[in-house]
C-alpha angles and dihedrals in degrees: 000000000000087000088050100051086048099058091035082058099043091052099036083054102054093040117017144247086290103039094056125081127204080232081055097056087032092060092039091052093045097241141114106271094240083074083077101054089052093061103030127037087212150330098294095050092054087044097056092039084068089047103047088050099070097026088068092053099045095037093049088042089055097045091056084052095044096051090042087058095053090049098054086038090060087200111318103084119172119228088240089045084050099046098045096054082057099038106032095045088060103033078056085063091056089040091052111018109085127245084303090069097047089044081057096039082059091040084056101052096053089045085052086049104051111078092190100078105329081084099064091054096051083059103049100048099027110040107080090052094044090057102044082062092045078058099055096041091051090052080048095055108028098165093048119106121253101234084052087057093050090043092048095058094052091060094054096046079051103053090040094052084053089054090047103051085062095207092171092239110122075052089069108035082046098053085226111305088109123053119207088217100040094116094173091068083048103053090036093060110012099079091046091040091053092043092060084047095053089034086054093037092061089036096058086040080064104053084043090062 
């Protein structure tokens, strides 16, 4: 099964939910396509098999730091304390798990950018740890407006489903000097880059008043 799910996430990463047939996975594994059946009742359920396979293990990794956080912060966390419990403890899993994990870290980002069902999943396997970190941003900021703090969040999801679908594309404008896959720079620089964005954001929020 394990084989199956592999080869499944490396296709449906390079070419999508819609570009990938069960024959496809069926051909990369080594096995009769009715294999696949047996397992699968069709294509999506193959497809969220793979993705429900890694979620558990990055969303759970992210609660316990999450929660780990909270505790050593005894009730003053910081926004980058706070965003780097959420981002660094899953950019960890691109940086040492293997190809598989960055195969995931692209699925990911097509599932986060397809509002006709990647949405729900998002949902299912990423709420409750999103809002754990909603939580801690809003006893970090106690002053900023809620809807600054949502907001906030959407800016850095996006930012991270751009690193993670790795286009190539920050190669290219950079000449170089920056690599779409070099997870390290990102998480050396992405969780102190978002905290000055949210601690702006509500600053601005004050002179406004």
């Amino acid at each position: 099964m394990e084989q199956i799910l592999d080869a499944a996430e490396a296709l449906f990463s390079k070419h999508g939910l819609y570009g990938v047939t069960l024959k496809d996975v069926a051909k990369q594994v080594g096995v009769h396509h009715t294999l696949m059946n047996y397992y699968f009742d069709d294509k999506k359920a193959l497809f969220d098999a793979v993705f429900a396979r890694r979620a558990v293990v990055t969303s759970e990794r992210r609660m316990r730091a999450l929660e780990a956080y909270e505790a050593a912060s005894a009730g003053k966390p910081t926004v980058e304390g706070a965003l780097r419990a959420f981002l660094d403890t899953d950019l960890d899993l691109y940086i040492e798990g293997g190809e598989g994990w960055k195969n995931y870290a692209a699925l990911g980002a097509q599932v986060a950018n397809t509002p006709e069902w990647g949405a729900s999943l998002m949902d299912e396997h990423f709420d409750p740890v999103v809002l754990k970190l909603i939580g801690l941003l809003k006893q970090a900021l106690p002053d900023c407006p809620e809807a600054d703090i949502f907001w906030g969040y959407h800016f850095v999801t996006g930012a991270l489903m751009l690193t993670l679908a790795r286009t190539g594309r920050i190669d290219k404008l950079s000449g170089g000097v920056c690599k779409s896959d070099d997870f390290h720079a990102v998480k050396e620089r992405m969780a102190a880059f978002m905290a000055a964005g949210f601690i702006a954001a509500c600053e601005r929020r004050k002179t406004q008043v």
